[in-house]
C-alpha positions in Angstrom: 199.6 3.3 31.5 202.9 5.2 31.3 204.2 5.8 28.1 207.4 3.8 28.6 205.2 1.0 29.7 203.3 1.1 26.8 206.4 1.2 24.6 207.6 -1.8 25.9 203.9 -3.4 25.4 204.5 -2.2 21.6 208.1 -3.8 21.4 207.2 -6.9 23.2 203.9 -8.4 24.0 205.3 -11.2 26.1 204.4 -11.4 29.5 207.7 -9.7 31.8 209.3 -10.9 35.1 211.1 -9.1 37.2 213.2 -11.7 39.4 215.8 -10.6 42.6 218.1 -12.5 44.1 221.6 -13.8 43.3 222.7 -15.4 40.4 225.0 -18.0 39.6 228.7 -17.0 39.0 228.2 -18.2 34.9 225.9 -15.3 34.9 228.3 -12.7 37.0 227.2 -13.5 40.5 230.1 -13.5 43.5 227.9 -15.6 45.9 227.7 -19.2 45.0 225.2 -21.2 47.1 221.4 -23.0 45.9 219.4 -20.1 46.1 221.9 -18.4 43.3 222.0 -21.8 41.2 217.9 -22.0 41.6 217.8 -18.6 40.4 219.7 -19.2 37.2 218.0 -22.3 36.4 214.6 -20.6 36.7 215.7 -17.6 34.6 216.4 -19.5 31.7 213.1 -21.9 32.2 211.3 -18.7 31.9 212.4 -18.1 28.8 212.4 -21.1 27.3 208.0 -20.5 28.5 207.8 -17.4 26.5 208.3 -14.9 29.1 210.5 -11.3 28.7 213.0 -11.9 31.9 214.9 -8.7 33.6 217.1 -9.9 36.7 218.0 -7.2 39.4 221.2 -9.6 40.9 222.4 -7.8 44.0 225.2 -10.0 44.4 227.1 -8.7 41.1 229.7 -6.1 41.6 228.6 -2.7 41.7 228.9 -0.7 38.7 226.5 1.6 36.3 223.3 0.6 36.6 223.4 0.1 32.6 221.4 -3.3 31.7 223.6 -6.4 30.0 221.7 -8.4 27.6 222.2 -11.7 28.5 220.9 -15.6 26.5 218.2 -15.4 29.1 217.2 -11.6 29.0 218.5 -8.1 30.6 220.8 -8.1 33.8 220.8 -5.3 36.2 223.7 -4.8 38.7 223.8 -2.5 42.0 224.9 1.1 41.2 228.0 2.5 42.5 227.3 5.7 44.7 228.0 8.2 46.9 225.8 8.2 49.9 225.5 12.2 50.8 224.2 13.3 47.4 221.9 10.2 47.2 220.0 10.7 51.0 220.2 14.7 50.3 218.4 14.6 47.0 216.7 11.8 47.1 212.5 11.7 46.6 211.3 8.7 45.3 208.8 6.9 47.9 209.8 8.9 50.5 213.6 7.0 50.4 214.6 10.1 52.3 212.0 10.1 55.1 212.4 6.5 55.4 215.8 5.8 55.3 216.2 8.0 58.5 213.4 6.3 60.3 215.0 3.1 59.4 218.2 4.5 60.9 216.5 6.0 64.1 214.9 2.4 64.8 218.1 0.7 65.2 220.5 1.7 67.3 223.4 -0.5 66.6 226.8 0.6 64.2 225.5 -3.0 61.8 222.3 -1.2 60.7 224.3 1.4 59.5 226.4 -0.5 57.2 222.9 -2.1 56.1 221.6 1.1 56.0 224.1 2.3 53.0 223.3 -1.2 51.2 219.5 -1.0 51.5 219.9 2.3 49.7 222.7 1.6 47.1 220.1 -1.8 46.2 217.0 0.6 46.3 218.5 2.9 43.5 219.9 -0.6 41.4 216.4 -2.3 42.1 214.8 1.2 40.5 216.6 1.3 37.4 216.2 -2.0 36.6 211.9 -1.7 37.3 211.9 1.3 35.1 213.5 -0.5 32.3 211.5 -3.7 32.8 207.8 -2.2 33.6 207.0 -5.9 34.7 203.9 -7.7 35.1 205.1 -9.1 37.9 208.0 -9.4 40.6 209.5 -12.1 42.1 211.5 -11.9 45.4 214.0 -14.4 45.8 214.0 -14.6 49.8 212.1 -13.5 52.6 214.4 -10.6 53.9 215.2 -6.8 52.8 214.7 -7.8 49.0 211.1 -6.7 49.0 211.8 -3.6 51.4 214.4 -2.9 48.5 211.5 -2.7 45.9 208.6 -0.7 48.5 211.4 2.2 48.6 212.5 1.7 44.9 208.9 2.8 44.2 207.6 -0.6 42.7 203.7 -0.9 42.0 203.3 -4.4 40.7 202.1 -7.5 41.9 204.8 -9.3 44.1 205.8 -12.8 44.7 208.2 -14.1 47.4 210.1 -17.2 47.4 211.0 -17.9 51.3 213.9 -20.4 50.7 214.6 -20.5 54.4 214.3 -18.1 57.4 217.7 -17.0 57.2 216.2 -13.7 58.7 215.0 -14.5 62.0 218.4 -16.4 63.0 219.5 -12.8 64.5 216.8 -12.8 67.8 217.8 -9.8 68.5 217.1 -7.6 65.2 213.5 -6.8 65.9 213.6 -4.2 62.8 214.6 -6.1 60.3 212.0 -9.1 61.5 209.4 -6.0 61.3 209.9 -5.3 57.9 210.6 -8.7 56.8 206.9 -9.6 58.3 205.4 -7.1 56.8 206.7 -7.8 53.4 205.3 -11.1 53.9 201.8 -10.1 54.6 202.2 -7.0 51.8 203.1 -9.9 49.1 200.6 -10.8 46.3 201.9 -14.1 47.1 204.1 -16.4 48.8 206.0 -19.5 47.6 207.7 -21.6 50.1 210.3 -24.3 49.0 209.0 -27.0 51.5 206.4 -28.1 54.0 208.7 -27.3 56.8 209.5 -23.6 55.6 206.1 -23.4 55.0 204.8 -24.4 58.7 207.6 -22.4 60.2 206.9 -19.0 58.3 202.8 -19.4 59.9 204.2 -20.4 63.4 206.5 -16.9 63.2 203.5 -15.2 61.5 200.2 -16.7 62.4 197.7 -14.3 60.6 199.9 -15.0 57.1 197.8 -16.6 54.4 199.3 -20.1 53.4 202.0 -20.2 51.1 202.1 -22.2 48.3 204.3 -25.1 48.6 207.1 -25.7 45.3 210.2 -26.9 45.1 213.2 -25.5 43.5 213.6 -26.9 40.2 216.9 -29.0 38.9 217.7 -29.8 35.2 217.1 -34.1 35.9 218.3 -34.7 32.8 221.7 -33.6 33.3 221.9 -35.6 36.4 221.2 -38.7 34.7 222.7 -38.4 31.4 225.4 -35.7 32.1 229.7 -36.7 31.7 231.9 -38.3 33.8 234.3 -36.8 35.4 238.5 -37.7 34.4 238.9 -40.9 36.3 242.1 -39.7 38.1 240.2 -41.0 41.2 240.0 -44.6 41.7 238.7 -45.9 44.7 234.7 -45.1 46.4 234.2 -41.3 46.2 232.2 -39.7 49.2 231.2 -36.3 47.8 230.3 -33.0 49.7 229.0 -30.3 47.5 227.9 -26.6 48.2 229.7 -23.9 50.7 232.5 -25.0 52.7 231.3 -23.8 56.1 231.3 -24.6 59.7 227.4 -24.1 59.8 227.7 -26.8 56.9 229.2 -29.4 59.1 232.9 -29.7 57.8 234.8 -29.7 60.3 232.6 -32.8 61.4 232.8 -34.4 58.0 236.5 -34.7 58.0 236.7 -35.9 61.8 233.7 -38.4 60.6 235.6 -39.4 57.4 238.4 -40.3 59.4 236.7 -43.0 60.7 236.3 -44.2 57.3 239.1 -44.2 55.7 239.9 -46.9 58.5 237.7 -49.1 57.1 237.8 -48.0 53.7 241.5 -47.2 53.1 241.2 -46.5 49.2 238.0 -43.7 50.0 238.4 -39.7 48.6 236.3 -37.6 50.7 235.7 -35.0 47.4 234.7 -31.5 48.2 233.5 -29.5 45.8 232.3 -25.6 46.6 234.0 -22.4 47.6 236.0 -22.5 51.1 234.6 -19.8 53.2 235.1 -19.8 57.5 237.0 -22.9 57.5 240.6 -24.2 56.6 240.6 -27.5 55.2 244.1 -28.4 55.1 244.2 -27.5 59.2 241.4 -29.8 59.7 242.8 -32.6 57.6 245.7 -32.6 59.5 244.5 -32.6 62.7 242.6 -35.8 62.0 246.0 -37.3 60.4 244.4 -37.0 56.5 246.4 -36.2 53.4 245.9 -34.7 50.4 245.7 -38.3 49.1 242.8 -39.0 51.0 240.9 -35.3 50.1 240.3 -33.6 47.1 238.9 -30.1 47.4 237.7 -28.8 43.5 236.9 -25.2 44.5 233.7 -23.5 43.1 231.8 -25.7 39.9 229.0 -25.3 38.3 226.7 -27.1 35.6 228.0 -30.5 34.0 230.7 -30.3 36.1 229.1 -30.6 39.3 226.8 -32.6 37.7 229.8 -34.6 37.0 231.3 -35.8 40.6 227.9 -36.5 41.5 227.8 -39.1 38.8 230.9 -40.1 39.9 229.9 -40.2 43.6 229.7 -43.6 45.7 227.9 -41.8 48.9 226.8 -37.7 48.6 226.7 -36.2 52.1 225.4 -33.2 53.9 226.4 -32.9 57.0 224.6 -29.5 57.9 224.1 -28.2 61.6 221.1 -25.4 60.4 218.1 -25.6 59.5 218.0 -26.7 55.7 215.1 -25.6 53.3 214.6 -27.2 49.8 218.7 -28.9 49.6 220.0 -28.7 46.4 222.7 -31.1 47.2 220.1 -33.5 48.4 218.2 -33.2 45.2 220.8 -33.4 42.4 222.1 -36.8 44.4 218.4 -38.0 44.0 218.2 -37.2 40.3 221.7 -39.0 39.6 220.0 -42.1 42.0 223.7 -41.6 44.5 222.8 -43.1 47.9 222.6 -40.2 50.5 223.7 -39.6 54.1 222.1 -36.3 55.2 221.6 -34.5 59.0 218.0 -34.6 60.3 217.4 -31.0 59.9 214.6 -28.8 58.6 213.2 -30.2 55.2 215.7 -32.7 54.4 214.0 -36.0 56.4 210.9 -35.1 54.0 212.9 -34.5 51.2 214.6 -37.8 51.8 210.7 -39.6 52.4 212.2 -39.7 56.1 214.6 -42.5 55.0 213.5 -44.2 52.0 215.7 -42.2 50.0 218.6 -42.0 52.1 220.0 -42.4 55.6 219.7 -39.1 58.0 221.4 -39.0 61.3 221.4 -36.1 63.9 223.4 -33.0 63.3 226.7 -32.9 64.9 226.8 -36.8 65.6 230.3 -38.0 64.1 229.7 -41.3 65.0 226.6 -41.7 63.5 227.8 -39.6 60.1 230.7 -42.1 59.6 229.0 -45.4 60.8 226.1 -44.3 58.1 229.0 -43.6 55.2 230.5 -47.0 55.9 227.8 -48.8 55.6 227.0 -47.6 52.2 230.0 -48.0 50.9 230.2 -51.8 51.9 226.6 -52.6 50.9 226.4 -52.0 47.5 222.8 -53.6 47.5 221.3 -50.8 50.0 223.8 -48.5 48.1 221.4 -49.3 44.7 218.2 -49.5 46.5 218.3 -46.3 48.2 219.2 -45.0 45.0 217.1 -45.8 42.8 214.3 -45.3 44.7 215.7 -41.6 45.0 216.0 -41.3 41.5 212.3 -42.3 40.8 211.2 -39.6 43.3 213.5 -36.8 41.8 211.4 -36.3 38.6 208.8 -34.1 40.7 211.9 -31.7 40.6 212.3 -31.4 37.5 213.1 -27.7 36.3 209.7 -27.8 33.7 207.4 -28.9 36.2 208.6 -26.3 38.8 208.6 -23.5 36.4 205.0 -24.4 35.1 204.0 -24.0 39.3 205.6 -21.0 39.4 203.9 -19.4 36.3 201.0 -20.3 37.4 201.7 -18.5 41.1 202.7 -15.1 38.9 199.1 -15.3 37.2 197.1 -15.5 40.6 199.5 -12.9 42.0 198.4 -10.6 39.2 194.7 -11.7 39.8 194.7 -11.0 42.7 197.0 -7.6 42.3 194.1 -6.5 40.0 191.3 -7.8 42.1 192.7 -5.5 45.1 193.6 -2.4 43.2 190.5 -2.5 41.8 188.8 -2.5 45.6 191.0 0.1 46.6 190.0 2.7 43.4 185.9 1.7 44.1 187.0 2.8 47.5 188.6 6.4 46.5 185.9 6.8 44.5 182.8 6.4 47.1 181.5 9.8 48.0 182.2 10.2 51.6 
């Protein structure tokens, strides 16, 4: 045992988590989406269990490298560097040697922009493991996350959460499915969010041992008992909520709600996230909308999401990709909102393939408004859809997801011990 690791054994005998991802903005993060929500929510659920948390959050502005205590435990940040002194000097795990194999592999000028932040991460990712000295890691995604932590020098057991295969979508970029892979198969464990994420990860990777299937967690409770929202909106609300995005199927939602409005003159289409490669006001107009008609919030998070969803006649999600574990989908459940949602990746069994909801196909702006109409004008499907959804959301609940994932981290570190144990009988056979 090192001696810092067993002064932080002497300070605090708790177990420690080392968990990478994103983070919400609340907690400093600059990319909103469900994986950074998820991530915040499981945070504090850990701590609430007992466990010493330390966060590595790559999507908080560079800076240090000096740890912020937080209500939850110690944030890390990426470090601010300059690249020359770092590659020149650089020793730990080999970074040097295989940085510029990394480089060499990949010929195209994008790797080297990834090259720079795959090093600038390594260096964050390293201060923040010598400071925790965990007992285990947790990877939030299947991509460079991991590779971060192999050239960071990390030597604990490692869990990865594979919220979708975001990865793979570029066919072409053979290295960074390499190492992605092999992260995979390196990993003490695996967690997918869903069946479907699950299946897809052993179709890309057949010899990969079967990850374990759990959800990502919500806080139920605030989706059932949480506030209203001002009532400054008085006719049926059709909600959107997460990244306003092409891939997300805006610009259909707007041509779809339309339609709507024909029917349903006194309907708000209501969308509440961060606009990113689409301009709302262009599309409105185009369809003859008005700012009547749309209400776009911006970026919210907590009870005030938790708010318009409450609020919410009809939640939609629209999306044209493959979705894993949808935290729209799930929050809707939980407040018992009848759902349209596209029929895409995990949603139709996330939706018990239309018992909790109506799914059409992705891109069909027919069937997206004909399917909003009708819930708004039947208020007795409206309230059985829902309520059936809310009876199934309790299995999401933020407790009973953390208690899975606990329980992942100890079998990770069984079986960490089990195979480091193998490997030093194995040094030690005389040849």
């Amino acid at each position: 045992m090192t001696r810092s690791a067993g002064n932080r054994q002497l300070r605090d005998k708790r177990p420690t988590v080392l968990v990478v991802g994103p983070v919400a903005p609340g907690d400093g993060g600059l990319a909103p989406g469900g994986v950074s929500q998820h991530v915040s929510g499981l945070i504090r659920a850990l701590h609430s269990s007992g466990w010493r948390v330390v966060v590595y959050a790559d999507d908080t502005p560079q800076g240090s490298g000096r740890p912020r205590d937080m209500e939850w435990g110690t944030l890390f940040g990426p470090v601010r560097l300059r690249m020359a002194p770092l590659v020149a000097g650089a020793t730990r795990g080999g970074l040097h040697t295989i940085m510029r194999a990394w480089a060499d592999r990949h010929r195209s000028a994008r790797m080297g922009s990834r090259t720079r932040t795959v090093i600038a991460h390594s260096v964050g990712l390293a201060h923040a493991y010598s400071h925790a000295r965990p007992d285990v890691v947790h990877y939030q995604h299947a991509d460079l996350r991991p590779y971060w932590g192999m050239l960071a020098g990390i030597d604990a057991p490692e869990v990865i959460t594979a919220h979708s295969l975001s990865a793979f979508r570029d066919f072409e970029d053979e290295v960074l499915h390499a190492t992605v892979e092999a992260a995979l198969r390196r990993a003490d464990a695996v967690i997918a969010v869903s069946g479907d994420t699950s299946r897809a990860l052993r179709a890309r990777i057949p010899d990969l041992a079967a990850p374990v299937v759990i959800g990502n967690g919500i806080d139920v409770s605030l989706f059932q008992q949480g506030p209203m929202p001002p009532d400054d909106v008085t006719g049926p609300v059709v909600l959107y909520q997460g990244r306003i995005a092409r891939q997300k199927g805006i610009p259909e939602l707007i041509r779809a709600f339309a339609t709507v409005r024909q029917a349903v003159p006194d309907a708000t289409l209501v969308l509440v996230g961060q606009e990113e490669d689409v301009d709302v006001a262009a599309l409105m107009s185009d369809v003859g909308l008005d700012s009547s008609s749309v209400r776009a919030t911006g970026y919210l998070e907590g009870p005030h999401v938790a708010a318009w969803v409450r609020r919410a006649n009809v939640v939609v999600l629209p999306s044209l990709v493959r979705e894993g574990q949808s935290r729209t989908v799930m929050e809707a459940m939980a407040a018992g909102r009848p759902i349209v949602a596209s029929r895409v990746g995990a949603v139709p069994s996330l939706l018990g393939d239309g018992e909790y909801g109506l799914l059409v196909e992705a891109g069909d702006v027919g069937a997206l408004a004909e399917s909003i109409g009708r819930l708004l004008m039947s208020p007795a499907i409206s309230d059985r859809l829902g309520e059936a959804a809310q009876r199934a959301s309790l299995e999401f609940d933020s407790a009973v997801v953390t208690r899975d994932i606990i329980s992942v981290y100890r079998s990770a570190i069984e079986a960490h011990s089990g195979r480091s144990a193998a490997l030093d009988h194995a040094h030690r056979e005389p040849a």
